[in-house]
C-alpha positions in Angstrom: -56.8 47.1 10.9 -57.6 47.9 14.5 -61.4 47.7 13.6 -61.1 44.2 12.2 -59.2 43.1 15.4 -62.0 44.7 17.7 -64.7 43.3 15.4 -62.8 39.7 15.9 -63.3 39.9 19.7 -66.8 41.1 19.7 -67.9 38.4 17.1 -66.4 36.1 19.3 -67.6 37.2 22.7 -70.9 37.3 21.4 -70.7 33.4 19.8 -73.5 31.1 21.9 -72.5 28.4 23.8 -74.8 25.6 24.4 -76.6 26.1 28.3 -75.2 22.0 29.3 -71.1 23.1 28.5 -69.6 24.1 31.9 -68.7 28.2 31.3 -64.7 27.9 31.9 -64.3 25.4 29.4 -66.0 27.2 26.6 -64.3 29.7 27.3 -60.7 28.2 26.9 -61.3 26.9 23.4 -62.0 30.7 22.6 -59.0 31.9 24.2 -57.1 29.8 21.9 -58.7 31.0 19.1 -58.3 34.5 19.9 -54.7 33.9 21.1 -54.0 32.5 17.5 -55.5 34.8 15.8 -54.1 37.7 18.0 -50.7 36.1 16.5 -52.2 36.3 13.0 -52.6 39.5 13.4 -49.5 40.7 14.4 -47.3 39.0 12.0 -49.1 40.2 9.1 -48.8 44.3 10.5 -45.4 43.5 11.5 -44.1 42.4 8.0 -46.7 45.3 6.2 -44.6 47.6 8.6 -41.4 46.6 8.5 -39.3 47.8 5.2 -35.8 46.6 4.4 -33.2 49.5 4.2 -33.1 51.1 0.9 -29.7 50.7 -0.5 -28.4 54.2 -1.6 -25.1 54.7 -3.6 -23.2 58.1 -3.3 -21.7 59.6 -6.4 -21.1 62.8 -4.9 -17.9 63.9 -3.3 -13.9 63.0 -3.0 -13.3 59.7 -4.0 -11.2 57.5 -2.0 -7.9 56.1 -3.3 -7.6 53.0 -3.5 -4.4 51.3 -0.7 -1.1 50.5 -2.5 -1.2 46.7 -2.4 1.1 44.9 0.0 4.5 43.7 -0.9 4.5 39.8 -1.9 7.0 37.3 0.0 8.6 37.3 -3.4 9.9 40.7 -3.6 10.6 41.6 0.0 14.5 41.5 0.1 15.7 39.1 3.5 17.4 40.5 6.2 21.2 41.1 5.5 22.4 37.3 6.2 19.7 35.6 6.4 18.7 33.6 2.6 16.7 30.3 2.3 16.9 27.8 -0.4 13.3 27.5 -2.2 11.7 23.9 -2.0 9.9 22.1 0.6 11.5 21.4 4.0 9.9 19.3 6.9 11.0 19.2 10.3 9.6 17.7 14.1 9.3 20.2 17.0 8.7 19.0 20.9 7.1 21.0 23.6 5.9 19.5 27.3 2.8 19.8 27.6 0.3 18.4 31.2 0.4 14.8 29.9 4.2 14.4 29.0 6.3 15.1 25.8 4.6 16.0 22.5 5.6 16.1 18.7 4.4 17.9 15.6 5.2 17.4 12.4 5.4 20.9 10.2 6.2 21.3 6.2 7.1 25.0 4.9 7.0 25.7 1.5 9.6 28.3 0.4 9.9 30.7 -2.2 11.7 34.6 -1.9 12.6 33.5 1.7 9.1 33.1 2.4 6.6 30.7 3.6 4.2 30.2 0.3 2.4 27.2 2.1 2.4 25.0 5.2 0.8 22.0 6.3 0.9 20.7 10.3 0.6 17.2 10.9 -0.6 16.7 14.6 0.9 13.7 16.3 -0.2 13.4 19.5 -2.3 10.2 20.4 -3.6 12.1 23.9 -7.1 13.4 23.6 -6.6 16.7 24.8 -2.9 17.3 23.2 -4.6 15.5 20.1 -7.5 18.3 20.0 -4.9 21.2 20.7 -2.6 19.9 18.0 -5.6 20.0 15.2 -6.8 23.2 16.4 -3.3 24.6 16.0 -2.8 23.0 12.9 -6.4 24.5 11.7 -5.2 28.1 12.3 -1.8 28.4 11.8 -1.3 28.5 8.1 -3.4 32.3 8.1 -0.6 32.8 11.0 2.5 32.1 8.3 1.4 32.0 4.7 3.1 35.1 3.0 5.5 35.9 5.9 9.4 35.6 5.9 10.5 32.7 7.4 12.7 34.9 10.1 9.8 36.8 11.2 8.1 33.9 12.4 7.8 33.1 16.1 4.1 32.4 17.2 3.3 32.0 20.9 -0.8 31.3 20.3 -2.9 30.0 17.6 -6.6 29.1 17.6 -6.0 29.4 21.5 -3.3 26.5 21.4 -0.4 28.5 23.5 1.6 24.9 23.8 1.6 23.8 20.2 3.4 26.8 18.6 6.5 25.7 21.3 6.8 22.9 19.2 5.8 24.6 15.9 8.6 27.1 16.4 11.4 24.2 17.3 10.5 22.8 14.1 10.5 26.1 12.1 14.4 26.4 13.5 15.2 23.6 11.9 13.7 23.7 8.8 15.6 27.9 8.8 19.0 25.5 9.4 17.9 22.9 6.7 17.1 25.8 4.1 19.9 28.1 5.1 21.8 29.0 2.3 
C-alpha cells in the first residue's frame, strides 16, 4: 500500500507540463489531485483497518438472578387512612409565576389508590408560562404513573420548577374529590 502511494507521487511529479503554462499554476491543479487522492487513500486503509468489535457471549460462570419485579400500584396496600375511590378525577391548580397568576388543568386516573394515567392540560396563553406548562406536561406522567397518590409531591419536572406548584394544588384536590 505504501508503495502505490509513493509510486502515485512520483508518477505525478514526473507528469510534463507544457514550457508556455506559468510553473505555480501547474502546479496547483496537481496539488489537488494529489490532495484527493491522498484522501482516497486514507479512507480505503482506514475502513480495511478498522474491525467492528466481535460480539462474544459468556456461558461460563454464576449466573445472575434475575430482580424480583416491582410491586404494581394495585397491590401496594395505602397508608392507614388514606383510600381513594377508583375513576377519573380532574382538578385546576394556581402558582405565581414572573408574568402574574397561572392555571393548569390536571386529570388522574385511579385504580388501588394509584395513579394508572395522567394527562396535563397547559393553560397559560403567556409564551414563556405557555412553553414551561407543555414542557411540564411532557414529563410529568413518567414522574406519577404507577405511584400512590399520597406520595406525590413534585417540586421539578423537565426543568419546569413553577408548574409542579400548580400541579401539586391540583393533585390536593383531586386526593379530597377521591377521598373515600
Amino acid at each position: 500500500m505504501k508503495d502505490t502511494i509513493h509510486l502515485i507521487f512520483i508518477t505525478m511529479e514526473q507528469t510534463n507540463v507544457p514550457a508556455n503554462v506559468p510553473e505555480s499554476s501547474s502546479k496547483r491543479p496537481m496539488a489537488v489531485i494529489g490532495g484527493v487522492i491522498a484522501v482516497a487513500v486514507l479512507a480505503v486503509m482506514g475502513k480495511l483497518m478498522w474491525k467492528a468489535p466481535s460480539r462474544q457471549t459468556v456461558t461460563d460462570g454464576p449466573s445472575v438472578p434475575s430482580p424480583e419485579p416491582l410491586p404494581s400500584v394495585s397491590n401496594v396496600p395505602p397508608p392507614s387512612g388514606s383510600a381513594y375511590k377508583d375513576g377519573v378525577f380532574s382538578a385546576d391548580g394556581s402558582y405565581q409565576a414572573p408574568d402574574g397568576n397561572q392555571t393548569i388543568g390536571v386529570q388522574v386516573t385511579l385504580a388501588g389508590n394509584g395513579i394508572t394515567d395522567v394527562v396535563v392540560t397547559p393553560q397559560s396563553q403567556d409564551g414563556a408560562s405557555a412553553r414551561w406548562q407543555q414542557t411540564f406536561a411532557d414529563g410529568v406522567k413518567a414522574k406519577v404513573v404507577g405511584r400512590r397518590i399520597d406520595e406525590v409531591s413534585l417540586d421539578s419536572v423537565s426543568g419546569s420548577s413553577l408548574t409542579p406548584i400548580g400541579f401539586n394544588a391540583a393533585i390536593e384536590r383531586i386526593k379530597a374529590q377521591s377521598k373515600i
